[in-house]
C-alpha positions as CSV (number, residue, x, y, z in Angstrom):
1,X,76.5,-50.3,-10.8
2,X,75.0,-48.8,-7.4
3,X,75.5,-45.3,-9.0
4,X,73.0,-46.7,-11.8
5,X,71.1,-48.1,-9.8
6,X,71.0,-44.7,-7.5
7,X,70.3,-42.7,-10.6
8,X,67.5,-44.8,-12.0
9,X,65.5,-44.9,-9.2
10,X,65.3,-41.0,-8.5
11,X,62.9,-40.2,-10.7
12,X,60.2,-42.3,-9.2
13,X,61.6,-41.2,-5.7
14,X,60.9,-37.9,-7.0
15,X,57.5,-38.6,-8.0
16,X,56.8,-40.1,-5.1
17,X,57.4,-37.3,-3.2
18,X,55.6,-34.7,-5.2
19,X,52.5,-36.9,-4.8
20,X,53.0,-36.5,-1.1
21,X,53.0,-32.9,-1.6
22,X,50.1,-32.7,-3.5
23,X,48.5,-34.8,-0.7
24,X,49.2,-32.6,1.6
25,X,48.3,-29.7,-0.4
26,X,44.7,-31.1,-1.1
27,X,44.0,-32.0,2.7
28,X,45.3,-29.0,4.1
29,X,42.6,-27.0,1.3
30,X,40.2,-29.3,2.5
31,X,40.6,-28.3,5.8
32,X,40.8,-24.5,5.2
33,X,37.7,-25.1,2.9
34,X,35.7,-27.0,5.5
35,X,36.8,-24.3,8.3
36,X,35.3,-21.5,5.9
37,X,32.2,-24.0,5.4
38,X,31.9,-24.1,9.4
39,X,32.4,-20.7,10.3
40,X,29.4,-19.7,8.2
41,X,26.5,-20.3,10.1
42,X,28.5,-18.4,12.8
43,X,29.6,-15.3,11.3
44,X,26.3,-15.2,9.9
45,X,23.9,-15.1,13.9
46,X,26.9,-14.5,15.8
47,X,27.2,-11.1,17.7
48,X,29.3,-8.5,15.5
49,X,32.3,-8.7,17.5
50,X,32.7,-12.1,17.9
51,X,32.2,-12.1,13.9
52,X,34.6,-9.5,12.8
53,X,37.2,-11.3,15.5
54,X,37.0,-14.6,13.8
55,X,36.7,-13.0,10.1
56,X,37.9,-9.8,10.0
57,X,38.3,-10.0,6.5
58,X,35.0,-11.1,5.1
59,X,32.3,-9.1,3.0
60,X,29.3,-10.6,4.9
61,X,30.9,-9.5,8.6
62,X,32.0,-6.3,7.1
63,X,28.3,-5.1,6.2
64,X,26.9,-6.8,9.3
65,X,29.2,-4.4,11.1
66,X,28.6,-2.0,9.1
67,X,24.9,-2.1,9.9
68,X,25.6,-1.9,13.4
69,X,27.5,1.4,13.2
70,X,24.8,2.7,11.2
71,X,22.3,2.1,14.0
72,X,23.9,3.3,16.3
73,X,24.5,6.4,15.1
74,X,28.1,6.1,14.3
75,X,28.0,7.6,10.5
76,X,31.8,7.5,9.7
77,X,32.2,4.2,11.1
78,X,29.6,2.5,9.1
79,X,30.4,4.2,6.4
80,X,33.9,3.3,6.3
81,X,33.0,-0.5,7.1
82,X,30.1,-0.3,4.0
83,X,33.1,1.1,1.9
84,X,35.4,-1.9,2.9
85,X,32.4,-4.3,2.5
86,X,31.6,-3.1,-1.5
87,X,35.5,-3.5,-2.5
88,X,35.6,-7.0,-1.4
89,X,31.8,-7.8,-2.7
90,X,30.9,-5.0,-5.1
91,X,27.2,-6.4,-5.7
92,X,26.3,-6.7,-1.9
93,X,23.2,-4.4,-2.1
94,X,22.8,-4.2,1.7
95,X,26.0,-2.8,2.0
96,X,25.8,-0.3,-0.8
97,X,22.5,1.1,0.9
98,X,24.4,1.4,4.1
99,X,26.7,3.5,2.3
100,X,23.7,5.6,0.8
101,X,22.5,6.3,3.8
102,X,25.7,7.8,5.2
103,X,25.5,9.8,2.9
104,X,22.2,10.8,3.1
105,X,22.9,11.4,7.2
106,X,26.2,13.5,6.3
107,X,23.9,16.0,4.4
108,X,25.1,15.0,1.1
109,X,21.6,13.9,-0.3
110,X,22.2,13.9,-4.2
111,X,25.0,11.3,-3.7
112,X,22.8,9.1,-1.3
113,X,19.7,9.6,-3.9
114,X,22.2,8.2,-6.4
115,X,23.5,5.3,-4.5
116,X,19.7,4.4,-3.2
117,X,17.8,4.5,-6.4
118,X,21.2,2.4,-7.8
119,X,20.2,-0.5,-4.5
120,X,16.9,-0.2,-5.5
121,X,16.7,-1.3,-9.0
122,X,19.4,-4.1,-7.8
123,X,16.9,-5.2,-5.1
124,X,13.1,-4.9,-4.8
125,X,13.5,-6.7,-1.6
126,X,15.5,-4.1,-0.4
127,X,12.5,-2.3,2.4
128,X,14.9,0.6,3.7
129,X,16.1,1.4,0.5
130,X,13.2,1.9,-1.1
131,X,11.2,3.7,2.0
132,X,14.3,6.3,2.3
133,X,13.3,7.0,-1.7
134,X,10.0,7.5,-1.3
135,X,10.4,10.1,1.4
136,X,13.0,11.9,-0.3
137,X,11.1,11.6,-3.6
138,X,8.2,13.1,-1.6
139,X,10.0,16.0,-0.6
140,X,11.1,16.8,-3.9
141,X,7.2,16.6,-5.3
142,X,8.0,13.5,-7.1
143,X,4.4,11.4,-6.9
144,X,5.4,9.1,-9.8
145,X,8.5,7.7,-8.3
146,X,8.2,8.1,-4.9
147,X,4.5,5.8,-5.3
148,X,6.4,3.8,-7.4
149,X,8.9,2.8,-4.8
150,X,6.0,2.5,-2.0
151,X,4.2,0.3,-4.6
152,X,7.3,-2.1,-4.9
153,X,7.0,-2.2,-0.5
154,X,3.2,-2.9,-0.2
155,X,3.4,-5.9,-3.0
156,X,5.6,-7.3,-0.3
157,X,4.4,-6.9,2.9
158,X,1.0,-6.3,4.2
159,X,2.4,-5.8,7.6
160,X,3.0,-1.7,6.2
161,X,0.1,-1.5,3.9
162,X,-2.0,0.7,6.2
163,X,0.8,3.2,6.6
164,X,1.5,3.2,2.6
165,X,-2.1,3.4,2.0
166,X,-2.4,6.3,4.4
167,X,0.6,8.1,2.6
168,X,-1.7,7.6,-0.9
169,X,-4.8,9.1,0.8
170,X,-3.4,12.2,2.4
171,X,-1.7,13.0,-1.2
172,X,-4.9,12.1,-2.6
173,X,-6.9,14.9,-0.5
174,X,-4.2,17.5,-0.4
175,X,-2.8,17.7,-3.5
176,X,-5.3,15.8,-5.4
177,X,-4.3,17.2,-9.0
178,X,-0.6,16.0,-8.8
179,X,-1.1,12.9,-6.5
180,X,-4.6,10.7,-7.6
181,X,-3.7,10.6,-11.0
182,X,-0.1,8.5,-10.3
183,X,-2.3,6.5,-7.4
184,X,-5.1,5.8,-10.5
185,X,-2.0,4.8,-13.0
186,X,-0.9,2.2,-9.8
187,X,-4.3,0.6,-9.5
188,X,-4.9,0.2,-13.2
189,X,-2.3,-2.5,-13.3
190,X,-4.5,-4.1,-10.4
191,X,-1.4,-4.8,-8.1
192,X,-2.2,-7.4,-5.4
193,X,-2.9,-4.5,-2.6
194,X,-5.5,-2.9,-4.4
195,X,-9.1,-4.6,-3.1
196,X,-7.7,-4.0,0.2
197,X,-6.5,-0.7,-0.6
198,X,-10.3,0.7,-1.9
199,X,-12.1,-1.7,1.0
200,X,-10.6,1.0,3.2
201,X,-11.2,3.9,1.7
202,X,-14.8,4.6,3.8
203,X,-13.9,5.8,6.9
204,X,-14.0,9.9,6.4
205,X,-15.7,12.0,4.2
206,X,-12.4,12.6,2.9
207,X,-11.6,9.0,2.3
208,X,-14.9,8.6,0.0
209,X,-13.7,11.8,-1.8
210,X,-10.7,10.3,-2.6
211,X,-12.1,7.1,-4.0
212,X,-15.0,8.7,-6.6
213,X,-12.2,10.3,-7.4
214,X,-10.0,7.6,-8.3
215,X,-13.2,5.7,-9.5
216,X,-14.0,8.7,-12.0
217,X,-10.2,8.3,-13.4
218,X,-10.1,4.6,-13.6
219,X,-12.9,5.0,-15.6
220,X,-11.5,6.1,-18.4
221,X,-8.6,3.4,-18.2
222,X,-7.8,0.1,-19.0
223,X,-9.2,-1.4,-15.3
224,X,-12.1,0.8,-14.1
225,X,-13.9,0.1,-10.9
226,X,-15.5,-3.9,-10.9
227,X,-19.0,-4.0,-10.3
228,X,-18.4,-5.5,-6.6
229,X,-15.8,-2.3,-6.1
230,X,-18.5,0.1,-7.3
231,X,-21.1,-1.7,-5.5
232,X,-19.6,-1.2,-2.6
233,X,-18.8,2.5,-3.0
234,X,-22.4,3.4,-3.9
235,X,-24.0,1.2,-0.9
236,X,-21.2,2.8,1.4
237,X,-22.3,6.3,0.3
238,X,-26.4,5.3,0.7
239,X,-25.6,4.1,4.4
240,X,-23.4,7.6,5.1
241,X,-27.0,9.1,3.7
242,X,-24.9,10.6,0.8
243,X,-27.8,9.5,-1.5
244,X,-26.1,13.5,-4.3
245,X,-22.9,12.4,-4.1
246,X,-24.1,8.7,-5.4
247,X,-26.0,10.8,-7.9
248,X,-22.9,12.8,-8.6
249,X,-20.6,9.6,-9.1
250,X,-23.3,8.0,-11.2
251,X,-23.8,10.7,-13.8
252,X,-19.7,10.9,-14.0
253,X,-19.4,7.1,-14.9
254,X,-22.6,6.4,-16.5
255,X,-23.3,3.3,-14.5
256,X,-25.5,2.3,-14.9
257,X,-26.8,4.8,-18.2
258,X,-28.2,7.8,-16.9
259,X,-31.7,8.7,-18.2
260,X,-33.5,5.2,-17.5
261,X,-36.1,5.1,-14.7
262,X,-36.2,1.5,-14.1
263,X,-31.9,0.0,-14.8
264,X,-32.3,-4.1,-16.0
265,X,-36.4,-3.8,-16.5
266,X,-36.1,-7.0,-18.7
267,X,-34.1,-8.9,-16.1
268,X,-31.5,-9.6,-19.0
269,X,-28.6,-7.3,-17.8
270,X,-26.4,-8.4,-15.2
271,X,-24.2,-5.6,-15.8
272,X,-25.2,-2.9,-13.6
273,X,-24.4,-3.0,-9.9
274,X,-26.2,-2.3,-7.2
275,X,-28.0,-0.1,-5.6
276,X,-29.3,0.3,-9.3
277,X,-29.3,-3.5,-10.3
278,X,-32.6,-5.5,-9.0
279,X,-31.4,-6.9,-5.6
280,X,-33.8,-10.1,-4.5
281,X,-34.2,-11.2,-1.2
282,X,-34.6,-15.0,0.1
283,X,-36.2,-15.8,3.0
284,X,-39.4,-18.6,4.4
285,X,-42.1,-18.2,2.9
286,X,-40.8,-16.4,-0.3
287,X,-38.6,-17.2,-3.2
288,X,-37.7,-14.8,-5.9
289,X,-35.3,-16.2,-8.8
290,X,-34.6,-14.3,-12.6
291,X,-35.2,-17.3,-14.6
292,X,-36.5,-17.8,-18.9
293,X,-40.1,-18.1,-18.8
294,X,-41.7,-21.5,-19.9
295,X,-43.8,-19.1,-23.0
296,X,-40.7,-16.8,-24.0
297,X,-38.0,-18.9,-23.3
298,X,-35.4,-16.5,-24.9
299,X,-36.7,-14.0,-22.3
300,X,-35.6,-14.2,-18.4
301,X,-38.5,-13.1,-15.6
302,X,-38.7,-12.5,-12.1
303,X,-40.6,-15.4,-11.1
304,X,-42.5,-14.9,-7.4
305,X,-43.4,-17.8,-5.0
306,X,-44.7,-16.6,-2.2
307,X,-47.3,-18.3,0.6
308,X,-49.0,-14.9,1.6
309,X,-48.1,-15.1,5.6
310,X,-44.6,-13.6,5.5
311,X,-43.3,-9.8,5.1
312,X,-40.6,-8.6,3.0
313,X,-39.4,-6.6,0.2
314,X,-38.8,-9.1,-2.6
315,X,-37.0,-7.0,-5.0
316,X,-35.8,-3.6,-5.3
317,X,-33.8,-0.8,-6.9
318,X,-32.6,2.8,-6.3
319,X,-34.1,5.1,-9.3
320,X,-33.5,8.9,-9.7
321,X,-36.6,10.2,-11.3
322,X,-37.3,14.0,-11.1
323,X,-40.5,15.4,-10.0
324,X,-43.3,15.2,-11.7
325,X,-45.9,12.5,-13.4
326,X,-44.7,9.6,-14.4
327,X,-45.8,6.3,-16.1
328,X,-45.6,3.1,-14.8
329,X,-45.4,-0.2,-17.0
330,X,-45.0,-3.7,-16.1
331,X,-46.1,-7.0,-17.3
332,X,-47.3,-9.1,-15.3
333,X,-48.4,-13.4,-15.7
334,X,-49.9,-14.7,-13.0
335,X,-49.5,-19.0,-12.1
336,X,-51.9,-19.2,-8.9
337,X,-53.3,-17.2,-6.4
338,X,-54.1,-13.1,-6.6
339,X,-51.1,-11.3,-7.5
340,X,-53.0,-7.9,-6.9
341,X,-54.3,-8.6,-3.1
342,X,-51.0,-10.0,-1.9
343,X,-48.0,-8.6,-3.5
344,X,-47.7,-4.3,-4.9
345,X,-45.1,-2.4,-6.7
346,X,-43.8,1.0,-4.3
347,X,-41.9,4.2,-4.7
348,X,-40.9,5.0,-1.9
349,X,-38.2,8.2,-1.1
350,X,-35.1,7.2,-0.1
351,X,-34.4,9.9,2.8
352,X,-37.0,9.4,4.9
353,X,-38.7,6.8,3.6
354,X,-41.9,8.1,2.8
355,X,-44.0,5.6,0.1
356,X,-45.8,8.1,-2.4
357,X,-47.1,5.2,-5.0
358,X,-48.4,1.9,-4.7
359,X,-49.4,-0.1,-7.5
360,X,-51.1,-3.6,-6.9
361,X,-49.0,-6.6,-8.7
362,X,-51.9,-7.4,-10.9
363,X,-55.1,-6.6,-12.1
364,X,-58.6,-7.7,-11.5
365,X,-59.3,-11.3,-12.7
366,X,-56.0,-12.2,-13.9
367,X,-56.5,-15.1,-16.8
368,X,-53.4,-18.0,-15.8
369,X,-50.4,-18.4,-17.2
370,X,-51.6,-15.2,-19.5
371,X,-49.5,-12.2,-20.3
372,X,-50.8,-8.6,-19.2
373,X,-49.8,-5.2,-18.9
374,X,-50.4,-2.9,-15.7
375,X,-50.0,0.3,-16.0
376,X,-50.5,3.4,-13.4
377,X,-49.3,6.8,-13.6
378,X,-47.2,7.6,-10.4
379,X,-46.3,11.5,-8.6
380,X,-42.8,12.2,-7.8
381,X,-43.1,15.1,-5.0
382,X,-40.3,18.4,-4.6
383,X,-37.7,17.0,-2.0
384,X,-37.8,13.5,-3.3
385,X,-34.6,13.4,-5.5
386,X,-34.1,9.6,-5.4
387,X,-36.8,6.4,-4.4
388,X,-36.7,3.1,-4.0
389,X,-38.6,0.9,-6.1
390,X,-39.7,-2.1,-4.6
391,X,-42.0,-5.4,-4.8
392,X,-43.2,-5.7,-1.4
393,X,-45.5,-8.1,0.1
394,X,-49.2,-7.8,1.2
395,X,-49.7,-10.3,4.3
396,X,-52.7,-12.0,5.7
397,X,-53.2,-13.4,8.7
398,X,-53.3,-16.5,6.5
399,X,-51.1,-18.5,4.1
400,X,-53.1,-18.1,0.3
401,X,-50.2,-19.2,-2.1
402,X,-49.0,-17.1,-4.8
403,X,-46.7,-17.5,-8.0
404,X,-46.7,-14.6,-10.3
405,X,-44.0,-13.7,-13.2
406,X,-42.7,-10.0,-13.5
407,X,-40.8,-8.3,-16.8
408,X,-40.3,-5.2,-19.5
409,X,-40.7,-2.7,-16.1
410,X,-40.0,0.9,-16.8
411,X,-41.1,4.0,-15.3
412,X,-41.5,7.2,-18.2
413,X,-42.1,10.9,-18.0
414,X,-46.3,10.6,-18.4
415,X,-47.7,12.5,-21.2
């Protein structure tokens, strides 16, 4: 009967004690896990040594050591710890370009180019990666992938933009043929760095070379310069008194159209920028404002408020008009006052300054609210390539209100 018993209740003993096993096989994992789960934050800040003492084994300790070697010199070392790093994590970029650039330092450059450019397309996070490619690309003549790669660093930090926009320029001035044509294909995808990158470009004569240059290329592209980027060429190139090269650019891009003396003489084209698009200027005692006039209202004017006390130049443009005679046209609707004694169209050269027309801003008697062409023919001098034509006030000593409407301005070859 005992021996019955006995046997019966073995199994359950049994059971019983592999449960216990199991217990103890899940706690002590539990532990190992949550030591692993500790030691994380440790092997991850802690010195090297300390790290590589209390995990020798680990991938992330491996590489961090393997780093260390590398910066201090110690090629074979680091490369031997980069090596141990990839068999135990074989998708650790960091680790793979530590390898690459052991080889790169032990002379063997077409492995490390292959190991590099393989980190790079695994990471574009990966800085010294891609800044080793884009010097070795650059020795090797490569524009298109060595910009590439610096593209993929200046997206990311701003902190190296001015040395990565430096790197474009100089490539742009001495080897322009090769280089500007890669830097143009960069821009034309308007990366993030790119406002920032032609904002800069104005501190040399070679700097402005380099961007009518890229301006000229873009033009024919899918993003050519914005009106506020060409703007701020042309006005750059006007206060650097480069009044030709503005010439130059302009005939290249045909912005505005050459071969119109007055650009936006209906005040219905926004399109051009300035110097050649009507710039207005606000200040007391005058207000000028492109709005439709209350007898065409399909047809936007430059309406003039003015008290007759202040000075300024209320509107003006930068024309290129040969020498010669010309005809000037403008028409002209008077609200109050006399148009003709306080405000008058000028030409005026633009190097120099020299005013060789003036035309009063209305004629004799004006009927109100009364449509009227003006016209005077106008000299252009030798030596005055380019002028400013400008509405400018005539001031008394006292205020005499004035509100007069301008539109359809031109200036024509007389005769």
């Amino acid at each position: 009967m005992r021996d019955r018993a006995d046997k019966s209740a073995s199994p359950a003993r049994r059971g019983a004690r592999a449960t216990d096993v199991a217990s103890y096989v899940l706690i002590a994992g539990a532990v190992v896990l949550g030591w692993q789960i500790a030691i994380q934050p440790f092997i991850q800040r802690a010195p090297v040594e300390a790290a590589i003492r209390i995990a020798p084994a680990s991938p992330l300790v491996l590489r961090r050591a393997a780093e260390a070697e590398l910066a201090a010199g110690r090629n074979d070392n680091a490369a031997a710890l980069g090596r141990d790093a990839l068999s135990r994590s074989p998708f650790d970029v960091r680790a793979l370009r530590v390898v690459g650039l052991t080889e790169a330092r032990a002379g063997r450059e077409d492995q490390a180019d292959d190991i590099l450019t393989l980190a790079g397309n695994w990471s574009l996070r990966d800085d010294p990666a891609h800044a080793w490619l884009v010097e070795h690309r650059l020795r090797q003549g490569d524009y298109a992938s060595a910009f590439a790669h610096a593209d993929t660093l200046v997206r990311r930090r701003q902190d190296i933009q001015p040395g990565v926009f430096r790197l474009f320029t100089v490539a742009g001035v001495e080897d322009p043929q090769r280089s500007l044509p890669v830097t143009a294909g960069l821009l034309a995808a308007n990366p993030p760095w790119r406002p920032a990158y032609l904002a800069g470009l104005n501190q040399s004569p070679e700097d402005l070379q380099v961007q009518m240059n890229l301006a000229i290329l873009l033009q024919a592209g899918p993003a050519p310069l914005s009106n506020v980027e060409l703007q701020r060429l042309y006005r750059t190139l006007i206060g650097k008194g480069q009044i030709e090269a503005v010439r130059t650019l302009r005939a290249r891009l045909n912005r505005p159209p050459v071969g119109t003396g007055v650009t936006n003489g209906g005040f219905a084209d926004a399109a051009a920028p300035e110097p050649f698009q009507w710039r207005l200027v606000q200040k007391a005692g005058v207000i000028a404002e492109i709005v439709a006039d209350d007898l065409r209202t399909d047809d936007p004017a430059l309406r003039v408020d003015y008290d007759g006390y202040a000075n300024a130049r209320i509107a003006e443009q930068l024309t290129f008009l040969p020498a010669g005679s010309h005809r000037f046209v403008v028409e002209v609707k008077a609200e109050t006052g006399d148009p003709a004694a306080r405000l008058a169209w000028t030409l005026a050269c633009a190097s120099g300054g020299r005013v060789i027309a003036s035309v009063p801003a209305g004629g004799p008697n004006p009927a109100p609210s009364t449509w009227t062409t003006i016209s005077a023919r106008i000299e252009v001098p030798e030596g005055c390539p380019a002028q400013w034509l400008r509405l400018v006030t005539r001031a008394d000593d006292r205020r005499a209100p004035t509100v007069v409407w301008f539109d359809r301005i031109s200036i024509s070859p007389a005769g």
